[in-house]
C-alpha positions in Angstrom: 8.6 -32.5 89.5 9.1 -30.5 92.8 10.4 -31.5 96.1 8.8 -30.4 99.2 10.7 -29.7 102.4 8.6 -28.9 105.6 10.9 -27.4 108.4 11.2 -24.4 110.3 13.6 -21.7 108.4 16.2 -21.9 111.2 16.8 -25.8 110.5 20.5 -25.8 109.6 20.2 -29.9 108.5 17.9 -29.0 105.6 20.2 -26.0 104.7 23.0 -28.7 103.8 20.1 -31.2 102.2 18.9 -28.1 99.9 21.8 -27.1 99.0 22.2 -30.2 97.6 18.9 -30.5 95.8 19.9 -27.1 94.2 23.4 -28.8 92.8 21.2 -31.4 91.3 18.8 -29.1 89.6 15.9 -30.1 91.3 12.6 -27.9 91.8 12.0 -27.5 95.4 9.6 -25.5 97.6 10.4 -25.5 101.1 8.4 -23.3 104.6 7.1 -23.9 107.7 3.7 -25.3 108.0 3.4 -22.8 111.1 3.5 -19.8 108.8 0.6 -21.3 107.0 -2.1 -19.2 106.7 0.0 -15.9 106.0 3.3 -16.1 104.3 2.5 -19.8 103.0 -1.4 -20.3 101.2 -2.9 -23.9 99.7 -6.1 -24.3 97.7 -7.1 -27.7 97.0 -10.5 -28.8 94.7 -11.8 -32.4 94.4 -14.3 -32.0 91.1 -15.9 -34.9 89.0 -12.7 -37.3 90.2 -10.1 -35.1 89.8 -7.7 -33.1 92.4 -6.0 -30.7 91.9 -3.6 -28.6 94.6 -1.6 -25.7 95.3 0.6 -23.7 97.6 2.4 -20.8 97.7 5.2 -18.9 99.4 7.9 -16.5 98.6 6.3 -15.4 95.3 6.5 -19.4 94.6 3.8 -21.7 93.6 4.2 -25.3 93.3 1.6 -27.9 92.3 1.0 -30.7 94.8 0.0 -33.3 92.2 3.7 -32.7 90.5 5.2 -33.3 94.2 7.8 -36.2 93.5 8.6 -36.7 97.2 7.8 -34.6 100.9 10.6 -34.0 103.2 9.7 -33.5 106.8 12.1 -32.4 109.0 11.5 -30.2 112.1 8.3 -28.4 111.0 6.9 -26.3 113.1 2.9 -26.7 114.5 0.4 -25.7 111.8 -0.9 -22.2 111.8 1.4 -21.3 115.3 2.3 -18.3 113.3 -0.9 -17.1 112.5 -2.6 -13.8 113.5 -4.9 -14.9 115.8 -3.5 -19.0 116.3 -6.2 -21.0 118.0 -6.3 -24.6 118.9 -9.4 -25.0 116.2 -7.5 -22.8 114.1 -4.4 -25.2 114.0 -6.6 -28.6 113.4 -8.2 -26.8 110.8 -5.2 -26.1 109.1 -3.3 -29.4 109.8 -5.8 -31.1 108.4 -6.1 -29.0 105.3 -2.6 -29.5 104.6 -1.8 -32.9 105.3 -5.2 -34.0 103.4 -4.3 -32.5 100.6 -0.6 -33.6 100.5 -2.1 -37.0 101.3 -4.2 -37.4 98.2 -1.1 -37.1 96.0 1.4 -40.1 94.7 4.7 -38.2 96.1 7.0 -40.2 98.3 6.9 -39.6 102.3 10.1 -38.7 104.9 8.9 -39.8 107.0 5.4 -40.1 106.8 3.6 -37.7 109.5 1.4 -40.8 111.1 4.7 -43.3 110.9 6.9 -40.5 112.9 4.1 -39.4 115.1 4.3 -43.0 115.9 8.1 -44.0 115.8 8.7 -41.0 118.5 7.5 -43.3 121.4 10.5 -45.3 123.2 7.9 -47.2 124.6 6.8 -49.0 121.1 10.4 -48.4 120.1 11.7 -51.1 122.6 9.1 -53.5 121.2 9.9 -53.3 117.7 13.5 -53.3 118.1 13.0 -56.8 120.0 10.8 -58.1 117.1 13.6 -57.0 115.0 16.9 -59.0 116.4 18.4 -55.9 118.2 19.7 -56.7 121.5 18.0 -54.1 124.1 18.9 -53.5 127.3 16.6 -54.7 129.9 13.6 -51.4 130.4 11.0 -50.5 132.8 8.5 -47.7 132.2 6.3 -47.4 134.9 4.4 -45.2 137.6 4.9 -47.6 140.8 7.5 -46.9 143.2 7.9 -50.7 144.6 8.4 -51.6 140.6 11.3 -49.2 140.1 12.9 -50.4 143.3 13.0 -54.3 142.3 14.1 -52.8 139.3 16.9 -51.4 139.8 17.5 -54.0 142.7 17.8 -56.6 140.0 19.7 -55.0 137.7 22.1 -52.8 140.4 23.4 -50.7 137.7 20.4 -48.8 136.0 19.9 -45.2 134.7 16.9 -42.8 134.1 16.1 -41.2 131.0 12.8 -39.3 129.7 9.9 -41.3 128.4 9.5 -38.7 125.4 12.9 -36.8 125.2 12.8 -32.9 125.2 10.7 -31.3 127.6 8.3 -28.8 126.2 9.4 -25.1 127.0 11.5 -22.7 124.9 13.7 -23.4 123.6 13.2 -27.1 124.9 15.0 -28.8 127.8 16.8 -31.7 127.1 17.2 -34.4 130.3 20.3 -36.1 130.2 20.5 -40.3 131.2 21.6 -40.7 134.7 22.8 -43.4 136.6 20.1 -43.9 139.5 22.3 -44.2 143.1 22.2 -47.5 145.3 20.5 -44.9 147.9 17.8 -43.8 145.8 14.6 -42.2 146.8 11.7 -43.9 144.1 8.6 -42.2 145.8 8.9 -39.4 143.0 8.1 -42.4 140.3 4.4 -42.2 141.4 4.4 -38.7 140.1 4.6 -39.7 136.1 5.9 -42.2 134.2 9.6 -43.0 135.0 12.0 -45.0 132.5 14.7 -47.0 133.5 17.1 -49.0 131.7 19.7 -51.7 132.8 23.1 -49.7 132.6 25.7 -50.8 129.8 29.2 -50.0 130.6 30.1 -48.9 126.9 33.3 -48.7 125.3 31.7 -46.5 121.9 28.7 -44.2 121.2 27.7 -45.7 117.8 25.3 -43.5 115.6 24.0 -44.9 112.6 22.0 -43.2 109.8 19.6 -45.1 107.3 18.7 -43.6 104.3 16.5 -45.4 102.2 17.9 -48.4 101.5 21.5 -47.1 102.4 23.2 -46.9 105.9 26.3 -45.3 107.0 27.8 -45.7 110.6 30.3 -43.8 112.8 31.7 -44.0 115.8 32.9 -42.1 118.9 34.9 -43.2 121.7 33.4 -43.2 125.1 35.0 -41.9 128.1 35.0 -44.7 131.6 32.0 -43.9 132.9 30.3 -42.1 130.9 26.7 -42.3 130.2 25.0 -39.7 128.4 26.9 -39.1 125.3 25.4 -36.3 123.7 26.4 -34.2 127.1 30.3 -33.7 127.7 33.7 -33.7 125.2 35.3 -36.4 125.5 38.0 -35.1 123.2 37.3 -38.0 120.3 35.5 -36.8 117.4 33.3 -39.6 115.4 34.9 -41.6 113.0 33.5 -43.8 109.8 32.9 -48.0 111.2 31.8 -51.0 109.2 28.2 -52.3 110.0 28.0 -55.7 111.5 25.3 -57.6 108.8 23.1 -58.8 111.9 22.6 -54.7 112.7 22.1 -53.9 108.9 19.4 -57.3 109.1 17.6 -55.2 112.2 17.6 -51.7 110.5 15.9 -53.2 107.9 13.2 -55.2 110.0 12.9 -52.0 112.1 12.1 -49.6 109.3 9.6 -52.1 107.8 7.7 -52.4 110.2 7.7 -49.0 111.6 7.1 -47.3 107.6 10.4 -45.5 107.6 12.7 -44.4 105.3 14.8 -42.6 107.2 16.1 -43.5 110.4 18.7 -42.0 112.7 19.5 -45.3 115.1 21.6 -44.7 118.7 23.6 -47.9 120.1 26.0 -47.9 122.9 29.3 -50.4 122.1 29.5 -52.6 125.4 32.6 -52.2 126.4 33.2 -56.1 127.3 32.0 -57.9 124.2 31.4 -55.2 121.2 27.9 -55.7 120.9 25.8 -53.0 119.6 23.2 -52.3 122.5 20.1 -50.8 120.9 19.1 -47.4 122.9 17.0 -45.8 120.2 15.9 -44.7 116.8 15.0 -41.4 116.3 12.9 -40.7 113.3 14.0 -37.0 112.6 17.8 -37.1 114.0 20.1 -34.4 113.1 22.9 -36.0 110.8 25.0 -32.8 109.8 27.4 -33.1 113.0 28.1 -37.0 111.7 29.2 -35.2 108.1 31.4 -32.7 109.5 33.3 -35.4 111.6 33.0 -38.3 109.0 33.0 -36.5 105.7 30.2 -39.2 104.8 27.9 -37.9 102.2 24.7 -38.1 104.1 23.1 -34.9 102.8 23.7 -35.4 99.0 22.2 -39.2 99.8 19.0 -37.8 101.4 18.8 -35.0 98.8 19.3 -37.9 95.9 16.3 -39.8 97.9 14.3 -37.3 97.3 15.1 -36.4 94.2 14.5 -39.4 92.8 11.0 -40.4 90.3 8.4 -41.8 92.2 7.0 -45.2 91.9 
């Protein structure tokens, strides 16, 4: 049976991950749903109860009713490479595709209507309180009086984006900043504006959930520092035990928001040690945490989907 990877061909994560599928002999197709029509083709036919499926690319053709599991990554839109793309041209195609891949029995990471929905912080906060995380105090909102008794409250608050990456190319990313006691909050009318109680932290803590496996790591934080993915702050990340209330939340978390894999972002307080939830992203790059750590997050992703379904 064949493992499926959707991603774009310049995503290095599912270079390490395929590699790995290849050193345990396992049948794998692998493109980008935006080359699809043209260097990627599907049929699909539903007669007297039966399906049967197809696609093809590279001179390859793999049968989607012998799919044991679907990776996807970082695909790119459907059809955006096409020779004439088109709104209508793109739903047409999505829909083809993910109906057909749908209709088969192979396992899903992460399913494309459970990430669609994990990617908003928003419903993030809200499950990660239903699941025993401890989350700092948020406020998403459009009013400027709102953001000002905010951050009145709380005195130490930063901003962040309500969606991440900006749209553009390649995309913008906004870093988290700490909002000044002088601030100006007659911008918040504008569009939606997140802020979140600050937490002086003493650790960046990454952790990646794998099915039913987890692996953690580590990076020492700088004073003051609030953004960790901007800056060196001359530590590298290092290998850390899971406390068994966190592994408890993962696993409430990914229940209820139909996971399997989960890249989850906590900030160490830098007081007490607790592990303040900030957020899980459902498509978060692990290779960086391999290099550092030596963990073996690729070959674990590559033997989740390698593995029989059912």
């Amino acid at each position: 049976m064949t493992v499926l990877v959707l991603t774009s061909a310049q995503d290095v994560t599912a270079d390490l991950v395929v590699a790995e599928l290849h050193e345990l002999g396992v049948p794998l197709v692998r493109f980008d749903p935006a080359d699809l029509p043209g260097e990627v083709a599907l049929s699909t036919e539903y007669v007297r109860g039966e399906f049967r499926g197809y696609l093809s690319t590279g001179g390859r053709v793999a049968s989607v009713d012998a799919l044991r599991s679907v990776w996807v990554r970082r695909p790119g839109g459907a059809a955006a490479h096409a020779e004439e793309p088109s709104p209508w041209l793109a739903e047409e195609t999505d829909h083809a595709l993910y109906g057909m891949l749908d209709s088969t029995d192979a396992r899903w990471m992460n399913h494309p209507s459970a990430a669609a929905r994990a990617r908003r912080k928003t419903w993030q906060m809200r499950v990660a309180h239903r699941s025993g995380f401890p989350v700092p105090a948020t406020l998403v909102t459009t009013y400027p009086a709102m953001a000002r008794r905010f951050a009145e409250q709380y005195r130490h608050v930063v901003v962040k984006s309500v969606s991440g990456k900006s749209p553009g190319d390649p995309p913008l990313a906004l870093p988290t900043t700490l909002v000044p006691p002088d601030a100006d909050f007659s911008g918040v009318a504008a569009g939606p504006t997140l802020f979140q109680r600050y937490i002086a932290k003493r650790a960046d803590i990454r952790l990646t959930s794998i099915g039913d496996t987890h692996f953690a790591a580590r990076k020492t934080a700088e004073a003051g520092q609030v953004d960790g993915r901007f800056g060196d702050t001359g530590h590298s990340w290092q290998p850390v035990d899971i406390p068994p209330q966190v592994v408890r939340a993962v696993e409430r978390y990914k229940r209820h928001a139909a996971l399997t894999y989960g890249a989850f972002d906590f900030a160490e307080e830098e007081q007490t040690g607790t592990w303040w939830f900030l957020e899980c992203n459902q498509g978060g790059q692990f290779g960086f945490v391999e290099l550092d750590t030596g963990q073996p997050l690729a070959r674990t992703v590559a033997e989740w989907l390698a593995a029989e379904p059912g």
